[in-house]
RODO-2510 file (C-alpha; in nm, 4 decimals, decimal comma):
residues 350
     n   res          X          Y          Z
     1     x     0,5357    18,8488   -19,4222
     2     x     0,4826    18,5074   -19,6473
     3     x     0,1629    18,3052   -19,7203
     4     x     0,3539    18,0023   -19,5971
     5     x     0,3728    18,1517   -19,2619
     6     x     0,1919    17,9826   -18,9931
     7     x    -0,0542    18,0913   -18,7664
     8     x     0,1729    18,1186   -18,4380
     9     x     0,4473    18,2785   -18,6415
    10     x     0,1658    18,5758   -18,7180
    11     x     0,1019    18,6306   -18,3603
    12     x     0,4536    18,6050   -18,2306
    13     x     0,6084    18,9790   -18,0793
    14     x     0,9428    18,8312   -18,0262
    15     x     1,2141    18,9141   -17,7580
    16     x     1,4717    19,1901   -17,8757
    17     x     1,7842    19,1456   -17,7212
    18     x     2,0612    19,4520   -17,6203
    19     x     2,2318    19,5929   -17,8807
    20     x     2,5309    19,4311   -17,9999
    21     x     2,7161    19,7216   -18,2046
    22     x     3,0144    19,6869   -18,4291
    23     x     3,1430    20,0079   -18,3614
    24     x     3,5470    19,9705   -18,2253
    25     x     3,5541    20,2084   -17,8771
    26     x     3,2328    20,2060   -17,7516
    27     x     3,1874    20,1500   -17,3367
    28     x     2,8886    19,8473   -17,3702
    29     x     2,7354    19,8436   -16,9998
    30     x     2,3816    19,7037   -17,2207
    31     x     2,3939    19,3446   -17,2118
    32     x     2,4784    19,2484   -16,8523
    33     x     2,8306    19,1224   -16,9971
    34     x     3,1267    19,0211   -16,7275
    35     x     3,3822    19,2776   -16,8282
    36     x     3,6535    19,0202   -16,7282
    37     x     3,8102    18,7583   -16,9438
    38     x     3,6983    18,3699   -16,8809
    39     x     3,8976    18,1696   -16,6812
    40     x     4,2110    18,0978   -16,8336
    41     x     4,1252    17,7049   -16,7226
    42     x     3,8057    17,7466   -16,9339
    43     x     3,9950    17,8770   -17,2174
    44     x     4,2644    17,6149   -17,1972
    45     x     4,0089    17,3496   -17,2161
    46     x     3,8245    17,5086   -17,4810
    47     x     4,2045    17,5070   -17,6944
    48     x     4,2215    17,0896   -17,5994
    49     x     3,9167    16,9897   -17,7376
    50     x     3,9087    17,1399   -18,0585
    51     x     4,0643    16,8174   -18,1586
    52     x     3,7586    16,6533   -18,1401
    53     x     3,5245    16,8784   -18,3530
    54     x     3,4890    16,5607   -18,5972
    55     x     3,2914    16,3918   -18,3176
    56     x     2,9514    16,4514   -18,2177
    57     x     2,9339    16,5477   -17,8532
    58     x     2,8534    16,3504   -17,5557
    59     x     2,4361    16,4050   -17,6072
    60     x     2,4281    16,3401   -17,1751
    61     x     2,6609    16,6018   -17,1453
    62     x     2,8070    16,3621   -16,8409
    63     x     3,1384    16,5725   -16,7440
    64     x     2,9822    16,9010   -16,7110
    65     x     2,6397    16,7876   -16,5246
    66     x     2,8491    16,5548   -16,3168
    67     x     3,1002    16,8957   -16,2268
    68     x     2,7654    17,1125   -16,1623
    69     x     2,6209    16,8179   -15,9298
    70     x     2,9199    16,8202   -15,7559
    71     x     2,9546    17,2065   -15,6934
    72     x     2,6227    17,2269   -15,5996
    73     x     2,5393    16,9039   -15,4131
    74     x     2,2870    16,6877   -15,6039
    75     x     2,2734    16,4030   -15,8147
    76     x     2,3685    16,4136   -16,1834
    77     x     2,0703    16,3223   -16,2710
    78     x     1,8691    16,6260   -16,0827
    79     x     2,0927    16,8387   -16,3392
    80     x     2,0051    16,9452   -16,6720
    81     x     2,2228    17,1732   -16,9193
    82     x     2,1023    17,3424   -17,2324
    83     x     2,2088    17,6290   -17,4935
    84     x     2,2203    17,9128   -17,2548
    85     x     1,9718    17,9592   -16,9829
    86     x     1,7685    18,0917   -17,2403
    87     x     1,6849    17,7383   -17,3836
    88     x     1,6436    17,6023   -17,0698
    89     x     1,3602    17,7900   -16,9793
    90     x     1,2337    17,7191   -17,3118
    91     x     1,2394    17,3638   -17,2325
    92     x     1,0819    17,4525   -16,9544
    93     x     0,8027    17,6507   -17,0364
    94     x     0,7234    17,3707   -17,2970
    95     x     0,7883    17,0743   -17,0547
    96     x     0,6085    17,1886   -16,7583
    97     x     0,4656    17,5090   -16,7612
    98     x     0,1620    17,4661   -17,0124
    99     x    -0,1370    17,4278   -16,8029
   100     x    -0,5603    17,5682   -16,8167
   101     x    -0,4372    17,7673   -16,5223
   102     x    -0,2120    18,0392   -16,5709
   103     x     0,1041    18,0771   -16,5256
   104     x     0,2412    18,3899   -16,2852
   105     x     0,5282    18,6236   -16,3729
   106     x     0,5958    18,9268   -16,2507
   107     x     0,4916    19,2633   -16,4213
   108     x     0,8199    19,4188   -16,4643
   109     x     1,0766    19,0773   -16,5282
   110     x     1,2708    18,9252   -16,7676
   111     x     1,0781    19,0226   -17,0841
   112     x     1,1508    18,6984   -17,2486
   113     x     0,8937    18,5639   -17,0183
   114     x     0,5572    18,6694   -17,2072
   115     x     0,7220    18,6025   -17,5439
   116     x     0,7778    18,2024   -17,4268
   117     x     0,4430    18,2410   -17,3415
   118     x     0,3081    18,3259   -17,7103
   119     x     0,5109    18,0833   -17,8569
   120     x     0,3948    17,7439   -17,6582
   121     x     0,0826    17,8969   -17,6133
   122     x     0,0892    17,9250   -17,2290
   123     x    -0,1866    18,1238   -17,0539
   124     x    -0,0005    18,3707   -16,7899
   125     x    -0,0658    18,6463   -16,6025
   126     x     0,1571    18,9487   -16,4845
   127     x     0,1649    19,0663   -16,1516
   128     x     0,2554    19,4106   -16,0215
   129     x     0,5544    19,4740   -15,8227
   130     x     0,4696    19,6997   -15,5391
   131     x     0,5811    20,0715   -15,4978
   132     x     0,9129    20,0255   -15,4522
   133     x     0,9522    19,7312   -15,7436
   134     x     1,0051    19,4832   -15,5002
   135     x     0,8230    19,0929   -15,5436
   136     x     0,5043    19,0766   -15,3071
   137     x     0,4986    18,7260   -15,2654
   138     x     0,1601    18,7380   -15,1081
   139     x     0,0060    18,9142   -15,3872
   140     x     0,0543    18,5203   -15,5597
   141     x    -0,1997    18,3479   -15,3537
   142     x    -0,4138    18,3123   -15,6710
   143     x    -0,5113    18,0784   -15,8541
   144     x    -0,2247    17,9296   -16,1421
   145     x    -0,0890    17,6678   -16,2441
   146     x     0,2865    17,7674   -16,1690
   147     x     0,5037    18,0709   -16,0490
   148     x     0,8163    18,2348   -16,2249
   149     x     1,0476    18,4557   -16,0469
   150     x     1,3221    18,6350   -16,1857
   151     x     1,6308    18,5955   -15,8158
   152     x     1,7415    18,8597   -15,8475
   153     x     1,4768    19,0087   -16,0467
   154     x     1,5520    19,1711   -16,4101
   155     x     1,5772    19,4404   -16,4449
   156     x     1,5635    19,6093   -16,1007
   157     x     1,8077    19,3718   -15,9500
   158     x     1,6081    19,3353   -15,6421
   159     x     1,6537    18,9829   -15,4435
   160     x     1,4375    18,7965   -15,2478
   161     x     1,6036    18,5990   -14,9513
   162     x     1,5822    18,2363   -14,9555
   163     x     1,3543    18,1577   -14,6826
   164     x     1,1057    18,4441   -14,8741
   165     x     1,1228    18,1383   -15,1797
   166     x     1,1161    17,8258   -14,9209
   167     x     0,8127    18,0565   -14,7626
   168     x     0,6618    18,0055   -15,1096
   169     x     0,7122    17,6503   -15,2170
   170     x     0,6186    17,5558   -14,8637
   171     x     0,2915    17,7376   -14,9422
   172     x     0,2081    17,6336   -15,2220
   173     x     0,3161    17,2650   -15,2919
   174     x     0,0945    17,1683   -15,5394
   175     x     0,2090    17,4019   -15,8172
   176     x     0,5720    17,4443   -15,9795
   177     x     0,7784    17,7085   -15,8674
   178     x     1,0621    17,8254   -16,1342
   179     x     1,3688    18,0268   -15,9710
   180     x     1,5683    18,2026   -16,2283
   181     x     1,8986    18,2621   -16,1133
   182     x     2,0922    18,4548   -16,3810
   183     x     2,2228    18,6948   -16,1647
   184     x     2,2469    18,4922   -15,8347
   185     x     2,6499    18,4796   -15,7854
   186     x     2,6323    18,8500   -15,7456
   187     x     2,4923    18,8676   -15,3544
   188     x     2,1897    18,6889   -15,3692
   189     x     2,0894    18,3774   -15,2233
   190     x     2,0603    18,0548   -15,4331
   191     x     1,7895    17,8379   -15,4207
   192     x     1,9317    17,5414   -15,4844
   193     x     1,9769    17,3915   -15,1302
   194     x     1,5977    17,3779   -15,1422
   195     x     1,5459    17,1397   -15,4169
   196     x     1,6259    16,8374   -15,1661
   197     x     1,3562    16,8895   -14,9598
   198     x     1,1072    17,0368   -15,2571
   199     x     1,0043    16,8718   -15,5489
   200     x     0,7630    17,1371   -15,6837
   201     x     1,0754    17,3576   -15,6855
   202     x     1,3402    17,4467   -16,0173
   203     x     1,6473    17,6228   -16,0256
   204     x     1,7538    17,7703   -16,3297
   205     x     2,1345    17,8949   -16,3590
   206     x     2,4069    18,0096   -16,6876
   207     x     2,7303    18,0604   -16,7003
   208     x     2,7400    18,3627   -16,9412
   209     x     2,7589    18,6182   -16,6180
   210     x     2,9062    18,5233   -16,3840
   211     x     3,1285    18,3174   -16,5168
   212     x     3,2057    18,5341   -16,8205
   213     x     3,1120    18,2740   -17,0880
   214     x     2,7919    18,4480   -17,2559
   215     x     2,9291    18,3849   -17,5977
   216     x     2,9779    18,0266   -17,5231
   217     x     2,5694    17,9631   -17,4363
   218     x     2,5722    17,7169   -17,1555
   219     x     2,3110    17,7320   -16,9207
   220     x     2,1565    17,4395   -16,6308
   221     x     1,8715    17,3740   -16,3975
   222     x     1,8637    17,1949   -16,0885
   223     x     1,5322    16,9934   -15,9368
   224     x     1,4239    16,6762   -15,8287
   225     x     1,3956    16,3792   -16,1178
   226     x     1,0890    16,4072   -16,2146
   227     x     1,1247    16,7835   -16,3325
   228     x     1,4610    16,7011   -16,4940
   229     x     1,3206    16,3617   -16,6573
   230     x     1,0136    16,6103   -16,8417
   231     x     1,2868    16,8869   -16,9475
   232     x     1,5264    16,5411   -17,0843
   233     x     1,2274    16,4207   -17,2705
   234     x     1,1658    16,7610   -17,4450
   235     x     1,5233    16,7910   -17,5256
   236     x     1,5748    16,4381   -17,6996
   237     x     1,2820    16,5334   -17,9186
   238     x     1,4157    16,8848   -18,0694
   239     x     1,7736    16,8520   -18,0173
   240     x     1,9862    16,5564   -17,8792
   241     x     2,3087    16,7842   -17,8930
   242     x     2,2540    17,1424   -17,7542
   243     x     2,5635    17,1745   -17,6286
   244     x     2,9307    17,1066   -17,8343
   245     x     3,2208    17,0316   -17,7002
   246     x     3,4035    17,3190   -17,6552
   247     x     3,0740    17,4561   -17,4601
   248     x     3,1614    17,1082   -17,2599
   249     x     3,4852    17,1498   -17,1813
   250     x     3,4713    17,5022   -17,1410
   251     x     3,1984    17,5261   -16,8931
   252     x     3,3108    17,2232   -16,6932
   253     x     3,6837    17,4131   -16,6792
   254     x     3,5012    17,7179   -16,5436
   255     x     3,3080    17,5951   -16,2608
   256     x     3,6640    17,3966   -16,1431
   257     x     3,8305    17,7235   -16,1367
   258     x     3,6565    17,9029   -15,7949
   259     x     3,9489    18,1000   -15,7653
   260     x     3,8843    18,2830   -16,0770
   261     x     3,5042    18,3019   -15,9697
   262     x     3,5652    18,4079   -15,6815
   263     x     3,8096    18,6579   -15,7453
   264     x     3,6095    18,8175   -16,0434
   265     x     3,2428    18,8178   -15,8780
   266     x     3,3962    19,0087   -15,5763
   267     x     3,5535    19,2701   -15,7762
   268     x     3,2546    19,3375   -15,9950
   269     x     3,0300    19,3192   -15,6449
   270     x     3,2700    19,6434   -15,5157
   271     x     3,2336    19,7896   -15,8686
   272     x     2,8457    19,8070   -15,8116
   273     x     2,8372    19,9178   -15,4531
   274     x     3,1129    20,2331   -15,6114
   275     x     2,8875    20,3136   -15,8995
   276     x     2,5274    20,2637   -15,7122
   277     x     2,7301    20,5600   -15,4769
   278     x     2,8179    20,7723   -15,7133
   279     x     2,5091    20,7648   -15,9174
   280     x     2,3612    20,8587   -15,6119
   281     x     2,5785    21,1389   -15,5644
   282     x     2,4541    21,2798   -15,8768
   283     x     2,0541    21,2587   -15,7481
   284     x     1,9697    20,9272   -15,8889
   285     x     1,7557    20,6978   -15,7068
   286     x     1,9307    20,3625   -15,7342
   287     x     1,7064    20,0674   -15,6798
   288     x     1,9039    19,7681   -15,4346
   289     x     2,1127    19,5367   -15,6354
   290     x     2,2191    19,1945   -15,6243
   291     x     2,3250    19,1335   -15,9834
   292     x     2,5916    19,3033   -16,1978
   293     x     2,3789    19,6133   -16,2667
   294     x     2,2030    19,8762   -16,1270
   295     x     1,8546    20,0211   -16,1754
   296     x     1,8374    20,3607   -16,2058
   297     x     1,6962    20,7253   -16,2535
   298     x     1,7224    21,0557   -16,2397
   299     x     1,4078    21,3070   -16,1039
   300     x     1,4860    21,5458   -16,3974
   301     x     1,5158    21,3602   -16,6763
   302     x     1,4054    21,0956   -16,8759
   303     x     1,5267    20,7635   -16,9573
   304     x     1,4932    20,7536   -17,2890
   305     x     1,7138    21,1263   -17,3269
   306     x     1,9717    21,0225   -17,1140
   307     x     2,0471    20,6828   -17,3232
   308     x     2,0463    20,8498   -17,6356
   309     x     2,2860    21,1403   -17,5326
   310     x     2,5025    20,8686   -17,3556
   311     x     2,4956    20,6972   -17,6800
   312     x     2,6337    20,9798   -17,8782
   313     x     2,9238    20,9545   -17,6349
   314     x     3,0270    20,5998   -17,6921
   315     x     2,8580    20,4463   -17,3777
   316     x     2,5912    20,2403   -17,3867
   317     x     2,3051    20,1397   -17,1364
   318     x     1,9823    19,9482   -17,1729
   319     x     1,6363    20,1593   -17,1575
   320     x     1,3084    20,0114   -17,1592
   321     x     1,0595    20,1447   -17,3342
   322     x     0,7540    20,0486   -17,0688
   323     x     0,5460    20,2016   -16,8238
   324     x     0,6341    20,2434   -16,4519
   325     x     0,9969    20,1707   -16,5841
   326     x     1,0855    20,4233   -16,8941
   327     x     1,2536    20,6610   -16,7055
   328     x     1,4952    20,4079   -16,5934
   329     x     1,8230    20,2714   -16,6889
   330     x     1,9604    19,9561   -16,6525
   331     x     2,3181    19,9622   -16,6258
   332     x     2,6184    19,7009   -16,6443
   333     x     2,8353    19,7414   -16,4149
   334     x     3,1399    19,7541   -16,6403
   335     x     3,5542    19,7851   -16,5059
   336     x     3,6704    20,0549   -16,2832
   337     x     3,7202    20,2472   -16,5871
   338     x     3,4385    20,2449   -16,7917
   339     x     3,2224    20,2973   -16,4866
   340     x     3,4550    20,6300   -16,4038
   341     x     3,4269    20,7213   -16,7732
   342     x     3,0253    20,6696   -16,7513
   343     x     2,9949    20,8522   -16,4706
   344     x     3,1825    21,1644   -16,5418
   345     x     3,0068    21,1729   -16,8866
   346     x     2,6905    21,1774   -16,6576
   347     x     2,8421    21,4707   -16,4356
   348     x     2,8767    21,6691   -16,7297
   349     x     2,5243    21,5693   -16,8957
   350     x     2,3582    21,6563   -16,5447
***
């Protein structure tokens, strides 16, 4: 703590990310990684354009949101790419989210959510996933001044459909709806073919699961103008340059290469469906997944126990240290391998 601090810097509780441990050996299924190399495209271009570190970056970004528009069928300008996803929704909880009314999030979410909130200074309320921590979209008929929803929702994995989200926007046109699609690639159903015909709708998207590129921080959204004009206009006046060339070329390489995608995605999709079965097997209740982890616990014992003795092991998961959700892990769903070597550490722990 300094005198010189500000006021919002007092009040701040900010987001603690998974552990990122320098110990050689360990089996990290924390972080929601892809276990797989990048595309060997994406690291090929990433190779080519070191040449042009000397240069500032293109500040539009023009290849990649040009290659995302494509792949996704919009309009360059209805795309707009940031520093992970993570920065994007900063942008975005800056650019349109700060309103009298509050702003709705689920209860149990991405837990980055509350801590945007403290730092712009957004009013927000949480609401409670139902029994079996799915999204209640009628439990948002309340007054706000925008919705946030986690598709598939962190950190139960849980998707809604897409006509559940059309349902939604339909209903409520006058306010914003903000689809965060981290885990989308992984079964779930993407928004985006909504945006056309809704402009109170958002998509938010990165590349660092799916597409194995977390250390490389490129993330996008997808909306009509307007939406991507505000998020351009908060962007040009904190950073004209979020993302560098390599991130450029890298990210544009990755989303030419489907075969890589499509290979990769599927693999870790049959990983998940193996290791939500034999978790099961073992008595844990294993929440439906659509991203690339599961949600999971065991009747006799607790969260927190089973992390730590994993831990000791050389595996590690993610526990939360909250209520309705402490006796859960969230797990990455890691290479055949390390999910065999995770689960017969778990026989024997059992």
């Amino acid at each position: 703590m300094s005198r010189f601090w500000s006021s919002v810097v007092h009040n701040l509780s900010p987001y603690v990310p998974g552990e990122q441990p320098k110990i050689t050996g360990l089996v990290k299924l924390n972080t929601n990684e892809n276990p797989y190399p990048p595309s060997p495209r994406a690291l090929a271009a990433i190779a080519a354009a070191v040449d042009r570190l000397r240069l500032y970056p293109d500040p539009h970004a023009t290849l990649l949101r040009e290659t995302i528009a494509a792949r996704y069928g919009v309009a360059p300008d209805e795309v707009f790419v940031g520093n992970g996803s993570d920065e994007v929704l900063a942008h975005i909880f800056q650019a349109l989210l700060k309103h009298d009314a509050p702003l709705l999030f689920p209860d149990i979410t991405y837990s980055f959510y509350p801590v945007y909130c403290g730092l712009y200074g957004v009013g927000y309320e949480e609401v409670p996933l139902d029994a079996a921590m799915r999204i209640a979209l009628a439990d948002y008929r309340r007054p706000c001044s925008a919705i946030l929803l986690a598709n598939p929702n962190a950190p139960t994995g849980i998707a809604l459909p897409r006509n559940a989200i059309e349902a939604l926007v339909t209903e409520r046109p006058d306010r914003l709806v903000v689809i965060d699609e981290a885990y989308v690639d992984f079964g779930a159903e993407s928004a985006v073919p909504l945006v056309a015909r809704h402009d109170n709708l958002l998509v938010v998207q990165t590349l660092s699961k799916s597409r194995a590129l977390a250390g490389l921080r490129v993330g996008f959204a997808i909306g009509q103008r307007p939406l991507i004009e505000a998020l351009e206009r908060v962007k040009d006046s904190f950073n004209s340059y979020p993302l560098d060339c390599l991130a450029i070329a890298g990210a544009t390489a990755a989303l030419e290469d489907d075969a890589w995608f499509q290979e990769t995605r599927q693999r870790i999709i049959r990983s998940r469906e193996a290791l939500a079965h034999d978790l099961s097997t073992l008595g844990f209740e294993v929440l439906p997944s659509h991203a690339n982890f599961v949600f999971a616990r065991h009747p006799k014992h607790r969260g927190a126990d089973l992390a730590a003795r994993l831990r000791e092991r050389g595996v590690l998961v993610r526990h939360f240290k909250k209520p309705r959700i402490e006796d859960f892990l969230r797990i990455t769903v890691g290479t055949e391998d390390e999910c065999s070597r995770l689960i017969a550490l778990l026989r024997d722990l059992l």
